[in-house]
C-alpha positions as CSV (number, residue, x, y, z in Angstrom):
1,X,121.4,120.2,122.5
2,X,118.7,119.8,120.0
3,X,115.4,118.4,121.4
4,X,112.6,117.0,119.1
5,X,109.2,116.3,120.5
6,X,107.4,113.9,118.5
7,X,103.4,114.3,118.9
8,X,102.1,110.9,118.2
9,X,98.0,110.2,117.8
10,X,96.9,106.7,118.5
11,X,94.3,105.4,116.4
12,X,91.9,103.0,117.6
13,X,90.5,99.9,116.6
14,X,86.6,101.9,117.3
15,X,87.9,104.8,114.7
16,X,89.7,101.8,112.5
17,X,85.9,100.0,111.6
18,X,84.2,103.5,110.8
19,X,87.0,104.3,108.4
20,X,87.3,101.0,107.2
21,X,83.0,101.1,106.0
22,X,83.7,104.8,104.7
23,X,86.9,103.2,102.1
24,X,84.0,100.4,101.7
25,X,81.2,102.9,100.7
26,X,84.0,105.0,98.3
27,X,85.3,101.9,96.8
28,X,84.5,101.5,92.8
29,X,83.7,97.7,91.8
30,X,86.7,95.6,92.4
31,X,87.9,92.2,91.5
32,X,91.0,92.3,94.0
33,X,92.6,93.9,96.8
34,X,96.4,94.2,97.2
35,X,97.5,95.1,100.7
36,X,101.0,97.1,100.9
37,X,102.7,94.7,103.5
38,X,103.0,95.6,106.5
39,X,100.8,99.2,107.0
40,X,98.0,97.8,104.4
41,X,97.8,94.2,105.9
42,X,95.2,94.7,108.5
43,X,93.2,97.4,106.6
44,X,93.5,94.9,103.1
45,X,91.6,91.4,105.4
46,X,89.1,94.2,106.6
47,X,88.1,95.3,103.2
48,X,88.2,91.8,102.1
49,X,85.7,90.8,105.0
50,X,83.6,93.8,104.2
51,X,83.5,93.6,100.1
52,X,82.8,89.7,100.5
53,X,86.4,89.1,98.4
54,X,88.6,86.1,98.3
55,X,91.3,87.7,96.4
56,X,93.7,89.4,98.1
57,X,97.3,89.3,97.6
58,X,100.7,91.5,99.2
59,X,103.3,92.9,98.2
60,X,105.9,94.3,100.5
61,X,107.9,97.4,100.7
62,X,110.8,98.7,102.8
63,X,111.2,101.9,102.9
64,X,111.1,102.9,106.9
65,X,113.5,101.2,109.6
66,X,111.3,101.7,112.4
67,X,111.2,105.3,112.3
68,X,114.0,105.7,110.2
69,X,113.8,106.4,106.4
70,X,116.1,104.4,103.7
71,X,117.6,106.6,101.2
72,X,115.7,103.9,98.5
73,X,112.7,101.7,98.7
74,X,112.9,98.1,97.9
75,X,109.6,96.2,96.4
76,X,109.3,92.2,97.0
77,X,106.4,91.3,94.6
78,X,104.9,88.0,94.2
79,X,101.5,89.1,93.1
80,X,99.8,87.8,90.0
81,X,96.7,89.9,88.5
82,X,96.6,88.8,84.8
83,X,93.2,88.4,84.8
84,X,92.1,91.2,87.2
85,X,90.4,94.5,85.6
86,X,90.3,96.7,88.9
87,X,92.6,96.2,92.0
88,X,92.3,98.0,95.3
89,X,95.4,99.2,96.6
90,X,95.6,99.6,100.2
91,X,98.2,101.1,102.6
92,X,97.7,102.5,106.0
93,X,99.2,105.6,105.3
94,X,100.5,107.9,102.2
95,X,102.9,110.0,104.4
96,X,106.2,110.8,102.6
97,X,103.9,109.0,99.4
98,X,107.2,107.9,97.9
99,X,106.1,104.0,98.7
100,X,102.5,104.7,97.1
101,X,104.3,106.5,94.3
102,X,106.7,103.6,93.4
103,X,104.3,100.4,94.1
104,X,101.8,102.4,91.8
105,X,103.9,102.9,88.6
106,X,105.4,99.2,89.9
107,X,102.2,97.8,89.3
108,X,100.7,99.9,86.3
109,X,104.3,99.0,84.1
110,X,104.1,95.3,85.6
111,X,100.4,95.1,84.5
112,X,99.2,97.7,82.0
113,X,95.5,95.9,81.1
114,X,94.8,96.7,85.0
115,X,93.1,99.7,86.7
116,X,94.7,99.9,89.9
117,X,93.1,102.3,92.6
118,X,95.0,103.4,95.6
119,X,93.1,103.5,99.3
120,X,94.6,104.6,102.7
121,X,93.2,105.6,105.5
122,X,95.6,108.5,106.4
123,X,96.8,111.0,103.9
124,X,99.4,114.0,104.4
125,X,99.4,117.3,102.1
126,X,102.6,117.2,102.4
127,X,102.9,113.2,100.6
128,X,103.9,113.5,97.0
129,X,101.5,111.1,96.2
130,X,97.7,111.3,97.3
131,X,95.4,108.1,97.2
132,X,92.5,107.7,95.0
133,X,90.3,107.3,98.4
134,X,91.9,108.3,101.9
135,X,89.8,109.3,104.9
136,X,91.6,111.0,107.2
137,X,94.4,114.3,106.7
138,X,97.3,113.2,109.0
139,X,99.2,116.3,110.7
140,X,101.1,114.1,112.9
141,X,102.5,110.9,113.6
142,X,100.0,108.2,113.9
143,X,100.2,105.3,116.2
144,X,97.8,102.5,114.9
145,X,96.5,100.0,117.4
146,X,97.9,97.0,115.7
147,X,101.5,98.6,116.5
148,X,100.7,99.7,120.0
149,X,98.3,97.4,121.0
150,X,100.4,94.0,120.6
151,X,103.7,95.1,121.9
């Protein structure tokens, strides 16, 4: 039998605040955030608190089953930035990067007047996408404390 031991690091709510003033301090001027439902939820209401920001919309992906990757990614999009020069993009993590990837040329096709920058707190070398602004290199699996935490 095959055994596979999965190393998990939680991520706390303490760490989550420093990280989330470090994306504040790297983050250009911005007229909106869009939070990548449901990793970039909690990170995209932070930001929005921090920056002083009213508009934030979602979009959601579905890419994972839990832990278990689709062989496609679906995007729901409701989002409306006609207006908007520069949007914040925000996930909390670019691990295989394939949903930063696709939301990315999504939104850049859906809205080609807007500069859209892409923020994470977690980043993998190993994603084929990399954010315009991540803080931490991931080498394993995290386990943030809104998934642990409420459970």
């Amino acid at each position: 039998m095959l055994y596979i031991i999965l190393i998990m690091k939680y991520y706390s709510y303490e760490q989550f605040k420093i990280d989330t003033k470090k994306i504040i301090q790297k983050s250009p001027q911005i007229d909106a955030i869009l939070g990548i439902a449901r990793g970039g939820l909690t990170l995209s209401h932070a930001l929005a608190e921090g920056l002083d920001l009213r508009e934030v919309q979602t979009l959601r992906t579905e890419l994972y089953d839990n832990t278990t990757k689709r062989n496609t990614i679906t995007i729901i999009d409701t989002t409306t930035f006609t207006s908007k020069q520069k949007v914040l993009v925000v996930d909390d993590i670019a691990d295989s990067g394939e949903t930063l990837n696709v939301v990315m040329q999504h939104l850049k096709h859906k809205y080609p007047q807007t500069t859209f920058i892409s923020a994470t707190l977690f980043y993998k070398t190993s994603s084929s996408y990399e954010p315009d602004i991540w803080i931490n290199e991931a080498s394993q699996w995290i386990e943030f404390f809104w998934e642990k935490d409420f459970n």
